[in-house]
C-alpha positions in Angstrom: -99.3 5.0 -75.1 -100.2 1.2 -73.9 -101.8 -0.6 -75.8 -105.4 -1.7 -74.1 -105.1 -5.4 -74.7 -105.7 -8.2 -72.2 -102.6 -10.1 -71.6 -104.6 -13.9 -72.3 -106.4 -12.6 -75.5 -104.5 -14.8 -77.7 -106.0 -17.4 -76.1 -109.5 -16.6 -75.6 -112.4 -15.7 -77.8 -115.8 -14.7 -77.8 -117.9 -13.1 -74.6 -114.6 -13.7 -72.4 -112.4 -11.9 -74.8 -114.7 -9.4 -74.3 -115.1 -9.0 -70.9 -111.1 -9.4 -70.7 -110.6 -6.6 -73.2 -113.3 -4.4 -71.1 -111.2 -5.2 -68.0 -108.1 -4.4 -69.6 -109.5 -1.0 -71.3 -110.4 0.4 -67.4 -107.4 -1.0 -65.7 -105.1 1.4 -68.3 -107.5 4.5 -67.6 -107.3 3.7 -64.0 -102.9 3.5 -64.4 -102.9 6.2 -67.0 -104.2 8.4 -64.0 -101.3 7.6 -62.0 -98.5 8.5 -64.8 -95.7 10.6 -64.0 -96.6 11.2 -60.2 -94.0 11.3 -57.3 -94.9 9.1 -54.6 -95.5 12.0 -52.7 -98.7 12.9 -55.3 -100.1 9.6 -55.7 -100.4 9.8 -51.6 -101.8 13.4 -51.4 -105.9 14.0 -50.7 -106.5 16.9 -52.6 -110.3 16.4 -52.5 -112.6 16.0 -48.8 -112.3 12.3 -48.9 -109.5 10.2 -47.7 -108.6 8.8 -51.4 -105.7 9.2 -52.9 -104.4 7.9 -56.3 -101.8 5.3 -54.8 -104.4 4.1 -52.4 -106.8 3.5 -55.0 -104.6 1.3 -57.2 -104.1 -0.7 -54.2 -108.1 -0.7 -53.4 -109.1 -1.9 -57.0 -105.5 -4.7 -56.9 -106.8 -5.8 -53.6 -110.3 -6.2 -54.8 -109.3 -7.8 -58.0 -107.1 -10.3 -56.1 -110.0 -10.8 -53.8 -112.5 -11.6 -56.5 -110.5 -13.5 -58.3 -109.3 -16.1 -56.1 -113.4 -16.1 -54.6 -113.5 -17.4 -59.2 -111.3 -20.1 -58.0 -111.6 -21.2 -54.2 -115.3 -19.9 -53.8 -116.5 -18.3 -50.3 -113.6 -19.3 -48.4 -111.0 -17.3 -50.4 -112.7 -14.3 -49.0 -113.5 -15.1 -45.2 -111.7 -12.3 -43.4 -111.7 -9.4 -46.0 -113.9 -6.8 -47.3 -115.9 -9.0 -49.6 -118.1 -10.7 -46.8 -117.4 -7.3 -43.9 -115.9 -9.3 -41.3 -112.7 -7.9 -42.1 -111.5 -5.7 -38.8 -108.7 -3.7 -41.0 -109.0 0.8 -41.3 -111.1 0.9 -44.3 -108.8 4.4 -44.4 -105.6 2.5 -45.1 -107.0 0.3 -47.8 -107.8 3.7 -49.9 -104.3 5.1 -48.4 -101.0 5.0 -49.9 -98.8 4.1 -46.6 -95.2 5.5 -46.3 -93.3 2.1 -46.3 -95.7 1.4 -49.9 -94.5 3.7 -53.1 -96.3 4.0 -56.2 -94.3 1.8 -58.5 -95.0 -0.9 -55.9 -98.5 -1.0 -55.9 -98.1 -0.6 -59.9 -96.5 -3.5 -60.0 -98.4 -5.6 -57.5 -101.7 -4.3 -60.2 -100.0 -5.8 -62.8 -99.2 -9.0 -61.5 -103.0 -9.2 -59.6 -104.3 -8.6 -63.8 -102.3 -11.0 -65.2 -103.4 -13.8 -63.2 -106.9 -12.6 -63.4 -106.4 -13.0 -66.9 -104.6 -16.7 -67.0 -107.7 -17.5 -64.5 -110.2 -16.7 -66.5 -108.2 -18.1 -69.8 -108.2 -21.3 -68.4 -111.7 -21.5 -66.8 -114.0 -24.6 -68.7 -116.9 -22.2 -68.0 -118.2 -18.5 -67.3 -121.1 -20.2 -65.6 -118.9 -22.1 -62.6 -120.9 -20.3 -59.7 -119.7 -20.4 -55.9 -121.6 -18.9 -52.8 -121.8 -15.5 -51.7 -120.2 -14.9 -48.4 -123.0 -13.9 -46.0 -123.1 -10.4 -45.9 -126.0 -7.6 -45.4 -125.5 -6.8 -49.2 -125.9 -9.9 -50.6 -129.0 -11.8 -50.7 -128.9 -14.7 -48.7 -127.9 -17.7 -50.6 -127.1 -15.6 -53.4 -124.6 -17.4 -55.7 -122.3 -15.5 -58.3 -120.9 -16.9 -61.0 -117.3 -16.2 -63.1 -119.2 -14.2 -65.3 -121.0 -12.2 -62.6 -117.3 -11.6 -60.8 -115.9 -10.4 -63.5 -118.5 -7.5 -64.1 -118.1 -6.8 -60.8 -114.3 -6.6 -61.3 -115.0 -4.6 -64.4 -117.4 -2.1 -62.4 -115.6 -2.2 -59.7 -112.1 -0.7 -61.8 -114.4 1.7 -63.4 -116.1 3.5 -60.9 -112.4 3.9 -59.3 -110.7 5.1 -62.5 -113.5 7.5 -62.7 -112.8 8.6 -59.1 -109.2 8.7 -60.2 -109.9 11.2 -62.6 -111.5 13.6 -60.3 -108.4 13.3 -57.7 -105.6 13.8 -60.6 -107.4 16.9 -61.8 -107.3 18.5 -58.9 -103.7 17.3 -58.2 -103.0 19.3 -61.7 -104.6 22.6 -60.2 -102.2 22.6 -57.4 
């Protein structure tokens, strides 16, 4: 079993260590769901909607990376993308494990996307640095979040997506 730790808790303390170690705790359901799977089953739909386990690693690494450069470079890092719904990419293929893209890879792009999260939000002076929302019609208008606010969001954001995980590897394990 892995041990659910965050990879910058020896250098953090306090409400950040917490929010890292929450982090950390639903990123290793979320890859705990995908264990011992072929490629082939962590790209298979066994439920009505268009998710599959692969894609959904990639959804949450992708959202992660998104959030956490907007921690760092504000609105601009996420111009273009599914954060301010501009972006013009298959909202199918985000949840989709492609065939050039394998399990272990987007495993392994996760891990690196969480460890930077982590170092970023180690080395932040304060939760409270705020940016801009991207306009967007869920967001208020000149809503602003801060670090803290991201990183629930990351945190919610893994969770709900673990959870979703769970139903598609049970009925993986039927079939």
């Amino acid at each position: 079993m892995i041990p659910v730790t965050s990879t910058a808790k020896t250098s953090t303390t306090g409400e950040r260590a917490d929010l890292l170690e929450s982090l950390a705790k639903h990123r290793y359901l979320l890859r705990h769901t995908v264990r011992d799977l072929t490629d082939e089953q962590a790209a298979r739909r066994p439920t009505a909607s268009v998710l599959c386990l692969g894609g959904l690693v990639k959804h949450v690494s992708d959202t992660e990376r998104v959030w956490a450069d907007f921690i760092v470079r504000g609105t601009d890092a996420v111009r273009g993308g599914p954060v301010d719904g501009t972006g013009t990419g298959n909202r199918e293929k985000e949840f989709t494990l492609r065939d050039d893209e394998t399990l272990a890879g987007v495993l392994d792009r996760y891990a690196k996307v969480a460890h930077r999260t982590d170092e970023i939000v180690a080395a932040l002076p304060d939760l409270d640095i705020s940016h801009p929302l991207p306009k967007a019609p869920w967001f208020e208008p000149g809503s602003r979040w801060s670090a803290r606010r991201v990183l629930l969001h990351i945190i919610g954001e893994t969770a709900q997506h673990a959870g979703h995980a769970d139903i598609i590897r049970e009925s993986l394990d039927e079939t």
